[in-house]
PDB file of N, CA, C and O in Angstrom:
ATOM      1  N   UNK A   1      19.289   4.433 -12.666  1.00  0.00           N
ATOM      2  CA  UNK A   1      18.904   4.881 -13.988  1.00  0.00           C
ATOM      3  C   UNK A   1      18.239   3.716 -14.728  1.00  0.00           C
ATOM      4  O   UNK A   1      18.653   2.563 -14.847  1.00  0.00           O
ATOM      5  N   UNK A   2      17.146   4.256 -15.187  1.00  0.00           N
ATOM      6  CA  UNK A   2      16.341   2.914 -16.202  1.00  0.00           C
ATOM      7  C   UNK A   2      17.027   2.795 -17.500  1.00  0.00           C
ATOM      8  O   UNK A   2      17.380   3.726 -18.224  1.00  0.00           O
ATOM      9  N   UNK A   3      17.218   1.119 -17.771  1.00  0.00           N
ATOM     10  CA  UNK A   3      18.569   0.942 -19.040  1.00  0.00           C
ATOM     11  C   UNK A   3      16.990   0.575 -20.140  1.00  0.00           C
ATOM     12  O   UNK A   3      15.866   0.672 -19.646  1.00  0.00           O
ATOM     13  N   UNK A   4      17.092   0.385 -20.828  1.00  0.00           N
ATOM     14  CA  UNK A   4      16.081  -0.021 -22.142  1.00  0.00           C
ATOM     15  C   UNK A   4      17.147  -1.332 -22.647  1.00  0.00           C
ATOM     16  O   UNK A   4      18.221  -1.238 -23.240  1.00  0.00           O
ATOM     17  N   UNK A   5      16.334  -2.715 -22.122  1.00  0.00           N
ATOM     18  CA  UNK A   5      16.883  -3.818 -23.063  1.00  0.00           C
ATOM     19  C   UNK A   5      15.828  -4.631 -23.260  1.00  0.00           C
ATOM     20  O   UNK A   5      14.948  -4.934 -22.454  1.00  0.00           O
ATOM     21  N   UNK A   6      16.030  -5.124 -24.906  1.00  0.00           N
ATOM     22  CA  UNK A   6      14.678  -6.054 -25.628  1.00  0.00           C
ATOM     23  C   UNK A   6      13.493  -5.567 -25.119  1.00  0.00           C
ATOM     24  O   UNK A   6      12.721  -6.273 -24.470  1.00  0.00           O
ATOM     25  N   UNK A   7      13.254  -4.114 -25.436  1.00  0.00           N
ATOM     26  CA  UNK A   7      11.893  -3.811 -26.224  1.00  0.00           C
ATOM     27  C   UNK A   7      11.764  -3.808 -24.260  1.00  0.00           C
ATOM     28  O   UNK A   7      10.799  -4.520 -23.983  1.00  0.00           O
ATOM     29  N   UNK A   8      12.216  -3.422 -23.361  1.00  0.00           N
ATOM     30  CA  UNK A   8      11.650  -3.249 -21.758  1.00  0.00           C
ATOM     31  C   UNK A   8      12.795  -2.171 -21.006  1.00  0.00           C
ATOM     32  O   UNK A   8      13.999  -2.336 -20.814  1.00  0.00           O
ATOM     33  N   UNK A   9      11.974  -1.106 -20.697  1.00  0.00           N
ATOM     34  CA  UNK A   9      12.880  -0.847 -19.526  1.00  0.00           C
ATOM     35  C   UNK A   9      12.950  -1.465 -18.084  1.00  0.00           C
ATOM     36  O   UNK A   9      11.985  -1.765 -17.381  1.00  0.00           O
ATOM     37  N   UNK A  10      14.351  -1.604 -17.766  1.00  0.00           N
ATOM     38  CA  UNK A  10      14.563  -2.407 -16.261  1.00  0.00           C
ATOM     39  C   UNK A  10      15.557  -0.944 -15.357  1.00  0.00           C
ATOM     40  O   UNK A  10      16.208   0.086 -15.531  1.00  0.00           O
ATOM     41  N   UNK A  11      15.005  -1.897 -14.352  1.00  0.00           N
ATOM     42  CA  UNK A  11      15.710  -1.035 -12.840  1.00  0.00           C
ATOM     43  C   UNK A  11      15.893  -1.479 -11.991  1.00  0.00           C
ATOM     44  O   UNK A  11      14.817  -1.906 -11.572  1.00  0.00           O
ATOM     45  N   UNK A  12      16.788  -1.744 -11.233  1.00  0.00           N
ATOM     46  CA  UNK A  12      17.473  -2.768  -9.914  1.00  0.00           C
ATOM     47  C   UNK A  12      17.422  -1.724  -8.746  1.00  0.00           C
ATOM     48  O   UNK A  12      18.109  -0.715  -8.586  1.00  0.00           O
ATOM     49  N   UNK A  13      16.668  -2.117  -8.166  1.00  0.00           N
ATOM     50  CA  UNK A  13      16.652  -0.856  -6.441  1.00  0.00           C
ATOM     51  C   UNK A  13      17.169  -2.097  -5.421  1.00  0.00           C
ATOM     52  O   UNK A  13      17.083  -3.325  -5.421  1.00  0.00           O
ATOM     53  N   UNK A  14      17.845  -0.901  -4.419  1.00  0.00           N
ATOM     54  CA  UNK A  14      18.385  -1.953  -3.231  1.00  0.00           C
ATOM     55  C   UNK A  14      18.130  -1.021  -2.039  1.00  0.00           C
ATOM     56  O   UNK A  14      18.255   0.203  -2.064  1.00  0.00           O
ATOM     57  N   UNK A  15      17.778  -1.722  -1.060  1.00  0.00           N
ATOM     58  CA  UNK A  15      16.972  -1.214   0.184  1.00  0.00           C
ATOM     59  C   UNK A  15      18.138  -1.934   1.380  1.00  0.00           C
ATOM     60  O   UNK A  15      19.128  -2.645   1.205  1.00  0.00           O
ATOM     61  N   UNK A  16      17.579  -1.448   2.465  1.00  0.00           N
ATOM     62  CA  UNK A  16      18.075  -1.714   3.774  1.00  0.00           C
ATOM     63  C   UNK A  16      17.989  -2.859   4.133  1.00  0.00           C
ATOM     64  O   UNK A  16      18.995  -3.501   4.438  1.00  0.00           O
ATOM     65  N   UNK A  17      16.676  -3.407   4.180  1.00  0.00           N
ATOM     66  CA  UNK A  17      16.478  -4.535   4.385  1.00  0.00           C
ATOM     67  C   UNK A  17      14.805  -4.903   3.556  1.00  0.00           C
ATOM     68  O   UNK A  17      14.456  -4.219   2.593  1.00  0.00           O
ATOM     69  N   UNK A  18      13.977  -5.963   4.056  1.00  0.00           N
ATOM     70  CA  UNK A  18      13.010  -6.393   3.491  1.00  0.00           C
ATOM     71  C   UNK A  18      11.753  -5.985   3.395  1.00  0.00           C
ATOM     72  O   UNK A  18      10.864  -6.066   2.548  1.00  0.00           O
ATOM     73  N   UNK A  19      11.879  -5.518   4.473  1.00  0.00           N
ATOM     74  CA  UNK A  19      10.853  -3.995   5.563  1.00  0.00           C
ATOM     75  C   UNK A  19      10.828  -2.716   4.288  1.00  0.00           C
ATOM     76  O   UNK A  19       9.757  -2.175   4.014  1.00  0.00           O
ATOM     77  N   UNK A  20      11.766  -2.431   3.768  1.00  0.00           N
ATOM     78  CA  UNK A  20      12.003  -1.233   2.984  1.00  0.00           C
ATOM     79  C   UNK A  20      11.567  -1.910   2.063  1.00  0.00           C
ATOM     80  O   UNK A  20      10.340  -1.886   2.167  1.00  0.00           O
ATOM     81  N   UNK A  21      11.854  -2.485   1.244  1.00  0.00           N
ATOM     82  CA  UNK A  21      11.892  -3.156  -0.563  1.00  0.00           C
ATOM     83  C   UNK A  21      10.402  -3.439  -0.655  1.00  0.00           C
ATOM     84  O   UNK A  21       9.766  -3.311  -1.701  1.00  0.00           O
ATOM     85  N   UNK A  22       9.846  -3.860   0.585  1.00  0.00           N
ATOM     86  CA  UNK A  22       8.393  -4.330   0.805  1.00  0.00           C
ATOM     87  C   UNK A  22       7.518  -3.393   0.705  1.00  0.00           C
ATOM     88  O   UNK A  22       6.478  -3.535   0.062  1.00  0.00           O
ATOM     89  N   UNK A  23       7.900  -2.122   1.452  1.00  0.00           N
ATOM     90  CA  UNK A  23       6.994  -1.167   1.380  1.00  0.00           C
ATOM     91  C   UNK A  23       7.235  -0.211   0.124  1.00  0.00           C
ATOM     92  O   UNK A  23       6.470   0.753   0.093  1.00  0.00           O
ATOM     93  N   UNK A  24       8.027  -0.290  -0.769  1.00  0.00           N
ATOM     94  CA  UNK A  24       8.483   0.103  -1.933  1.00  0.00           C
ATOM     95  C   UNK A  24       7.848  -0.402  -2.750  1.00  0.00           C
ATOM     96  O   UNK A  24       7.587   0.133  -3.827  1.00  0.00           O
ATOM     97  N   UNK A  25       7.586  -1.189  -2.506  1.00  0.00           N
ATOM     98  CA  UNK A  25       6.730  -2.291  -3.809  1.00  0.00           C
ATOM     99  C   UNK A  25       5.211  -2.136  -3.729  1.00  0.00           C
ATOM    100  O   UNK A  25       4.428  -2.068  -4.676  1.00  0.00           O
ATOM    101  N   UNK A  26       5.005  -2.102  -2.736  1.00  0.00           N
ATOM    102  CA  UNK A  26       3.387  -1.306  -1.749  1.00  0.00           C
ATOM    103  C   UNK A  26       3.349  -0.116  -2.396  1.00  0.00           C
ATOM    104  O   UNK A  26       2.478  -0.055  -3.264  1.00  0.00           O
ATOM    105  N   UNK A  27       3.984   0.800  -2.254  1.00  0.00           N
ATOM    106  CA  UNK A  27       3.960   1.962  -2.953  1.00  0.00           C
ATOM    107  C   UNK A  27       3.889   2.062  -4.525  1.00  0.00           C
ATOM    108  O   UNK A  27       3.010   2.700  -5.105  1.00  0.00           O
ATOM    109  N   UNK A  28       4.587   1.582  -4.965  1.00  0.00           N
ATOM    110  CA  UNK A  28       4.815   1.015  -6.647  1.00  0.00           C
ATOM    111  C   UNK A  28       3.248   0.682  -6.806  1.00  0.00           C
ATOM    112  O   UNK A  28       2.584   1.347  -7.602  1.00  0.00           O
ATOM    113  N   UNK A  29       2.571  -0.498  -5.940  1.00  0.00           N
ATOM    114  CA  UNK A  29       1.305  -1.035  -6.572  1.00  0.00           C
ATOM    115  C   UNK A  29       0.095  -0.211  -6.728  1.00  0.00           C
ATOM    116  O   UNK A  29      -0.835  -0.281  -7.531  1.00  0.00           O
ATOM    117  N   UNK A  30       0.352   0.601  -5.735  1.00  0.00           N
ATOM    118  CA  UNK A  30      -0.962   1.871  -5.471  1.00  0.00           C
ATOM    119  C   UNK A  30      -0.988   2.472  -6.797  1.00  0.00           C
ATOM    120  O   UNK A  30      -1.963   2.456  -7.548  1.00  0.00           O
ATOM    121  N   UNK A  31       0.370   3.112  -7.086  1.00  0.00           N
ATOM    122  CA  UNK A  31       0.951   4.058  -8.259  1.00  0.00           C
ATOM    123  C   UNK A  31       0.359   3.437  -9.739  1.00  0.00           C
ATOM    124  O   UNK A  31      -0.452   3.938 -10.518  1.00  0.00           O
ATOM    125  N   UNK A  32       1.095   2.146  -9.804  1.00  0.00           N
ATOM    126  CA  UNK A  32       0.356   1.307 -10.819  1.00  0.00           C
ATOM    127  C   UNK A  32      -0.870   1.158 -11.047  1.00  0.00           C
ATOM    128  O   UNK A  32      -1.232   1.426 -12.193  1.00  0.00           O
ATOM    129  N   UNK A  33      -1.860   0.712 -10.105  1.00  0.00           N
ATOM    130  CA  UNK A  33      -3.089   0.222 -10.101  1.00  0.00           C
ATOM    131  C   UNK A  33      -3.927   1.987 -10.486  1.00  0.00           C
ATOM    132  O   UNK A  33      -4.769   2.286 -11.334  1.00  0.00           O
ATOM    133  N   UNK A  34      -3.495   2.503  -9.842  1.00  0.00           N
ATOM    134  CA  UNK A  34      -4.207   4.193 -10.097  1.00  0.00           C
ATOM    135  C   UNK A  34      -3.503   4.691 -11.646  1.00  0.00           C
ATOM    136  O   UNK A  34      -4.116   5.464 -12.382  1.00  0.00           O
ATOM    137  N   UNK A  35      -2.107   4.117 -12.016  1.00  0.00           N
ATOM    138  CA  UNK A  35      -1.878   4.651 -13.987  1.00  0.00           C
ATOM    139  C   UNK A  35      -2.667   3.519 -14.925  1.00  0.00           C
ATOM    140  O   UNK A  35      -2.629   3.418 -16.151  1.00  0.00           O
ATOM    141  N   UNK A  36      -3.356   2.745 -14.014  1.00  0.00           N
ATOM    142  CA  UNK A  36      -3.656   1.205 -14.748  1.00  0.00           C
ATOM    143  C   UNK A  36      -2.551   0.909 -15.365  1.00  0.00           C
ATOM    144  O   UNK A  36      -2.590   1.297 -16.532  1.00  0.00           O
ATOM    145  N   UNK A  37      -1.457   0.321 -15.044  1.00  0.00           N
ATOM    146  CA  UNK A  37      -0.365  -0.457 -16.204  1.00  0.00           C
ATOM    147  C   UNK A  37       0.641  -1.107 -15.146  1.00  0.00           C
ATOM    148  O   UNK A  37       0.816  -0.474 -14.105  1.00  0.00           O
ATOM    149  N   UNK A  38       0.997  -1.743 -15.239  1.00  0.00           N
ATOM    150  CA  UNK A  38       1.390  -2.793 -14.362  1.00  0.00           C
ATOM    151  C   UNK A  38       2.702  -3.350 -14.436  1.00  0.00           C
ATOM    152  O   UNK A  38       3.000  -3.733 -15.567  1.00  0.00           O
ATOM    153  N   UNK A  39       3.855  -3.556 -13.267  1.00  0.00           N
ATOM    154  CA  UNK A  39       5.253  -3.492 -13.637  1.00  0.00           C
ATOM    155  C   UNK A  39       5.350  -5.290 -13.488  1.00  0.00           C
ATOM    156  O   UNK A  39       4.564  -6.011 -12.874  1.00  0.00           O
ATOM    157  N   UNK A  40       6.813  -5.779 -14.413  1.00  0.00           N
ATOM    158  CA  UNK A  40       6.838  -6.944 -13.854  1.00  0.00           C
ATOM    159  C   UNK A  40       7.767  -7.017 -12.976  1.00  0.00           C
ATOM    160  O   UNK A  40       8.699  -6.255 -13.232  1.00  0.00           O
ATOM    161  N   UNK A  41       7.862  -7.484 -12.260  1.00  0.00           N
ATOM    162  CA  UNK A  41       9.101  -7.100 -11.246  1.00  0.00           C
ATOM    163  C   UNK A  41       9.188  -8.612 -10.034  1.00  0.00           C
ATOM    164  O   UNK A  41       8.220  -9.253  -9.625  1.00  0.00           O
ATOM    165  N   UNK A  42      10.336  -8.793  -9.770  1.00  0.00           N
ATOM    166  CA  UNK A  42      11.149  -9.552  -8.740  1.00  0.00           C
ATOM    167  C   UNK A  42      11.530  -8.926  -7.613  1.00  0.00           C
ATOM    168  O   UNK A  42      11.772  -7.720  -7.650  1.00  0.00           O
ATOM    169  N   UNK A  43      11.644  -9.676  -6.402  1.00  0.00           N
ATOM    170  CA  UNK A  43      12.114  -9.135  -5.480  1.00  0.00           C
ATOM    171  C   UNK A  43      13.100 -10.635  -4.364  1.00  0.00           C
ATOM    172  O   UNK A  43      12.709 -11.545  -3.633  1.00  0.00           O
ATOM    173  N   UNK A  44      13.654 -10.431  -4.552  1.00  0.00           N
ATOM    174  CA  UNK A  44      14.811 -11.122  -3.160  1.00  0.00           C
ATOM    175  C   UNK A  44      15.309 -10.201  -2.032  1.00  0.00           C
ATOM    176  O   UNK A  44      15.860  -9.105  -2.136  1.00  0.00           O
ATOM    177  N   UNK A  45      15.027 -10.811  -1.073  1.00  0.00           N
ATOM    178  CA  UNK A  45      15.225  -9.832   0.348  1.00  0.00           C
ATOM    179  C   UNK A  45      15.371  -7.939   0.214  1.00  0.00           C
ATOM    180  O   UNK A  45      14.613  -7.065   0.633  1.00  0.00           O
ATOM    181  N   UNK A  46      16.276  -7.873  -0.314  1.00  0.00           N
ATOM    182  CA  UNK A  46      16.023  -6.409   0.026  1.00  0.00           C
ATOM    183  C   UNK A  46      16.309  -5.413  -1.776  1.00  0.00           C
ATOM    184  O   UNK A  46      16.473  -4.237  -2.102  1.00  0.00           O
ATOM    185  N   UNK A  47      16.250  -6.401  -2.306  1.00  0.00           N
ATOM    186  CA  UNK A  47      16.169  -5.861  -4.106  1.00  0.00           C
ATOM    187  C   UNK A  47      15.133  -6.165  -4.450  1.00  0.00           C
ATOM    188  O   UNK A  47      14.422  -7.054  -3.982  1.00  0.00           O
ATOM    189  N   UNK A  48      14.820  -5.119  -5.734  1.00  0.00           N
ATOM    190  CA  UNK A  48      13.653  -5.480  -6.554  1.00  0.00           C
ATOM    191  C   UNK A  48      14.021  -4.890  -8.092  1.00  0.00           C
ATOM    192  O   UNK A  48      14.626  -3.835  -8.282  1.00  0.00           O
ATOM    193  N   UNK A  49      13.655  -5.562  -8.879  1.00  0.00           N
ATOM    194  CA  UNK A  49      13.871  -5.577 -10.505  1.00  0.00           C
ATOM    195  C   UNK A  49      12.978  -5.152 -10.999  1.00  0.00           C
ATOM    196  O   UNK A  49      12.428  -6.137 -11.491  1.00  0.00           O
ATOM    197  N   UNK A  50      12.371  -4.249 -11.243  1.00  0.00           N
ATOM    198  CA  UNK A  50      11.392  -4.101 -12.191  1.00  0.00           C
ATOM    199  C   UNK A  50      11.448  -3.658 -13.577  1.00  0.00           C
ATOM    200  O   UNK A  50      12.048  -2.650 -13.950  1.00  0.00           O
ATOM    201  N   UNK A  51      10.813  -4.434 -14.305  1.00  0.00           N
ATOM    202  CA  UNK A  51      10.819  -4.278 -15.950  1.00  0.00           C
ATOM    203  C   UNK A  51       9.170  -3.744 -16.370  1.00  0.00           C
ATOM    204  O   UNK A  51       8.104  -4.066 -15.844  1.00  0.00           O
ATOM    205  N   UNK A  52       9.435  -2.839 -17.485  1.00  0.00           N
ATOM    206  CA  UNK A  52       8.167  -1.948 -17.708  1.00  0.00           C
ATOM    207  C   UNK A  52       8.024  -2.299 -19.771  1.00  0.00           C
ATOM    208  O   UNK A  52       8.964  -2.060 -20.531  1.00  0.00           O
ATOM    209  N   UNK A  53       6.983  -2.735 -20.130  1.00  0.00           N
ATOM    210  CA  UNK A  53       6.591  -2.504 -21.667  1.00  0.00           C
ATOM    211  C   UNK A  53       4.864  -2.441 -21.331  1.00  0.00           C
ATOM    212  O   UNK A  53       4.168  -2.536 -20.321  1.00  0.00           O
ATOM    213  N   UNK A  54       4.686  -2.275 -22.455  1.00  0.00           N
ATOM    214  CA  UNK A  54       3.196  -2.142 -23.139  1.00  0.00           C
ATOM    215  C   UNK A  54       2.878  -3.379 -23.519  1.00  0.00           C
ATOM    216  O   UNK A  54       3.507  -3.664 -24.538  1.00  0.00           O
ATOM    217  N   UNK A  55       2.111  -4.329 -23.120  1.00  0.00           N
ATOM    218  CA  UNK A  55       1.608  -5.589 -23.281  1.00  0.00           C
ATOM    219  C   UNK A  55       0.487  -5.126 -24.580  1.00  0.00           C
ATOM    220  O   UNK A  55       0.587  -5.729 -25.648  1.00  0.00           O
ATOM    221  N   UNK A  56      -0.135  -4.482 -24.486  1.00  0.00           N
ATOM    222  CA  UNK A  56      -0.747  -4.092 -25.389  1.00  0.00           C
ATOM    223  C   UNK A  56      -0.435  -3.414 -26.901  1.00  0.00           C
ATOM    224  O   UNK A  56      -1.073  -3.577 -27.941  1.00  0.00           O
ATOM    225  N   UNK A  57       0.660  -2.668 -26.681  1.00  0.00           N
ATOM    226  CA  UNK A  57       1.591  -2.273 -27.780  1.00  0.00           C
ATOM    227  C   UNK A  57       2.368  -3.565 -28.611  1.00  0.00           C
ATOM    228  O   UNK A  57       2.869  -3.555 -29.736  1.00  0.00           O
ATOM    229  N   UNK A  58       2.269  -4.659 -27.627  1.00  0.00           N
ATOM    230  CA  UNK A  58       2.956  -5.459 -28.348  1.00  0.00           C
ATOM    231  C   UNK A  58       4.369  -5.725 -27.976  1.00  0.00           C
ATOM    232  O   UNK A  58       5.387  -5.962 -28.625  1.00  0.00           O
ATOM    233  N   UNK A  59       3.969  -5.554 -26.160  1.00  0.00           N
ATOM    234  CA  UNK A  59       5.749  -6.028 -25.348  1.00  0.00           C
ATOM    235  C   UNK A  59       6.626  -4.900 -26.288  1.00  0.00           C
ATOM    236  O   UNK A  59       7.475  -5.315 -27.077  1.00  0.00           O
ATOM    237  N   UNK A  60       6.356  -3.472 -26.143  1.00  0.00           N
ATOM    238  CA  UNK A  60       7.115  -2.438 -26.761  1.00  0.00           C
ATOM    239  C   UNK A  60       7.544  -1.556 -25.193  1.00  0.00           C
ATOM    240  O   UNK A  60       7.091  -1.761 -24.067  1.00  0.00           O
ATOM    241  N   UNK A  61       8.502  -0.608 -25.615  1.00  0.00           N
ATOM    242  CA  UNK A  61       8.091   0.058 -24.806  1.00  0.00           C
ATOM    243  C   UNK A  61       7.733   1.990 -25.253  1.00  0.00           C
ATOM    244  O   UNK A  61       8.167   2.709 -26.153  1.00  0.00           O
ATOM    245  N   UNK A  62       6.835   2.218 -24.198  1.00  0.00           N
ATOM    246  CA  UNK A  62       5.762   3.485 -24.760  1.00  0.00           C
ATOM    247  C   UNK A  62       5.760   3.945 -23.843  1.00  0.00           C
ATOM    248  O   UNK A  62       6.335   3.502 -22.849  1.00  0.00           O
ATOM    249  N   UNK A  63       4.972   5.193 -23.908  1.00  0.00           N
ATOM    250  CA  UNK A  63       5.318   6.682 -22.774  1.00  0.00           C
ATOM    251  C   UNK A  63       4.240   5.763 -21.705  1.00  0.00           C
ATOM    252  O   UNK A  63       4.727   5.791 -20.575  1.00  0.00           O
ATOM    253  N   UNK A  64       3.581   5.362 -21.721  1.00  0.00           N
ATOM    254  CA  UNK A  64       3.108   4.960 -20.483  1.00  0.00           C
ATOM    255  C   UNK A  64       3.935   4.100 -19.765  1.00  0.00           C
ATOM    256  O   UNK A  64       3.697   3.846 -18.584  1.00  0.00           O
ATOM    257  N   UNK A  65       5.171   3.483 -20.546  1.00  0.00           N
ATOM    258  CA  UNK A  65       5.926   2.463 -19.109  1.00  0.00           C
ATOM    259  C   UNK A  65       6.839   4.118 -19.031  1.00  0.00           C
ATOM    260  O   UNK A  65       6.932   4.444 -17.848  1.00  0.00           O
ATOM    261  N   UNK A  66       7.456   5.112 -19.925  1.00  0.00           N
ATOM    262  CA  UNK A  66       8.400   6.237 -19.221  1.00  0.00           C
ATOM    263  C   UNK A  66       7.149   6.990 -18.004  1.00  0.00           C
ATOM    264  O   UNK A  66       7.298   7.566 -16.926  1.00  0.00           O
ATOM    265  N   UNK A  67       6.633   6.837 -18.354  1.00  0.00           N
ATOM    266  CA  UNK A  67       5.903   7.483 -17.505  1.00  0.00           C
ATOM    267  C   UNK A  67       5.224   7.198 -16.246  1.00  0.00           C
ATOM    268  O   UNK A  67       4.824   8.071 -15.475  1.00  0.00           O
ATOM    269  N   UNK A  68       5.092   5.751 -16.043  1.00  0.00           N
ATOM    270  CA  UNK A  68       5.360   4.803 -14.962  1.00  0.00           C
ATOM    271  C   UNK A  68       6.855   5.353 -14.291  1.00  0.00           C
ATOM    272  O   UNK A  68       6.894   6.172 -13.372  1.00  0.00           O
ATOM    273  N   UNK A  69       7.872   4.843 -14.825  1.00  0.00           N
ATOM    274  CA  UNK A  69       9.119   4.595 -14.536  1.00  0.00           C
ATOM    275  C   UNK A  69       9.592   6.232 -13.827  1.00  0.00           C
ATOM    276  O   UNK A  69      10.481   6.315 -12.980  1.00  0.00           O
ATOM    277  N   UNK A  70       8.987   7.189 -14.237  1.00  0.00           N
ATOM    278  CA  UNK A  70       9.461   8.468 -13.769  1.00  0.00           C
ATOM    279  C   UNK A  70       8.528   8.273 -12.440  1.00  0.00           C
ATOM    280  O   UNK A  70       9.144   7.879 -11.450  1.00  0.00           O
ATOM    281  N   UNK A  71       7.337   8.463 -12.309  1.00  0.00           N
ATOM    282  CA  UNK A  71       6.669   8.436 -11.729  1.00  0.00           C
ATOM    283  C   UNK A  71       6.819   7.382 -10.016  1.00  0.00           C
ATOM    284  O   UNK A  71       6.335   7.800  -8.965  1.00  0.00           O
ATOM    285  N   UNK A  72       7.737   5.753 -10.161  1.00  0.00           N
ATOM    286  CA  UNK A  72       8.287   4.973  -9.573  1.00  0.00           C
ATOM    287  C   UNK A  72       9.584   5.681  -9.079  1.00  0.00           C
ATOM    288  O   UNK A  72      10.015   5.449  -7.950  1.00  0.00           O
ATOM    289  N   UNK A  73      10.290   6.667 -10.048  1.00  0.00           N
ATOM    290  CA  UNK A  73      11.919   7.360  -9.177  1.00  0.00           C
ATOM    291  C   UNK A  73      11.085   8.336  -8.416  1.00  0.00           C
ATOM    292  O   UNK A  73      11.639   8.585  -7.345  1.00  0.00           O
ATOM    293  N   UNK A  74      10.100   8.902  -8.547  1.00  0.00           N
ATOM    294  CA  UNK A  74       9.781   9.972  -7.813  1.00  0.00           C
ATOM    295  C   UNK A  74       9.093   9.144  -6.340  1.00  0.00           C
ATOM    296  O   UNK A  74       8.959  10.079  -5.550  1.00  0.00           O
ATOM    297  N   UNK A  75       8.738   8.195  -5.820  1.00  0.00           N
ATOM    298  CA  UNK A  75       8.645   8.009  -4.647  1.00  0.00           C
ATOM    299  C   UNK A  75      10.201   7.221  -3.756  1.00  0.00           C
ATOM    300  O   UNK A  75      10.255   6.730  -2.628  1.00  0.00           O
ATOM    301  N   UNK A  76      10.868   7.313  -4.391  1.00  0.00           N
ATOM    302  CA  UNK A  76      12.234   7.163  -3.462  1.00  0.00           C
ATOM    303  C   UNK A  76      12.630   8.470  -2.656  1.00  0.00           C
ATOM    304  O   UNK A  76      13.627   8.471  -1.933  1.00  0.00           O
TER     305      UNK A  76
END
């Protein structure tokens, strides 16, 4: 579930191994690059963090990061 803290929603995914989290993130970038808006996100071996605002809004967050963020649960 995406939590909303300081003006960002975040989300912690955990995969099998590095193989998975990798191609998750591959997937994520396609998704992104085609909504134009862009996640910030971490990854260590088989987790990844991603945090979503509006850089443009002013590091807020706006229906384009919910709408990212729905859009990111729907390829799991």
């Amino acid at each position: 579930m995406w939590q909303e803290e300081n003006n960002t929603l975040v989300k912690k995914f955990e995969f099998k191994d590095f193989i998975e989290a990798f191609g998750f993130m591959t997937r994520v970038a396609f998704l992104a690059e085609k909504m134009n808006h862009h996640p910030n996100w971490n990854n260590v071996y088989n987790r990844v963090e991603i945090r979503l605002n509006t850089h443009d809004a002013g590091g807020i967050v706006t229906d384009k990061d919910r709408k990212l963020a729905e859009a990111i649960d729907k390829l799991l």
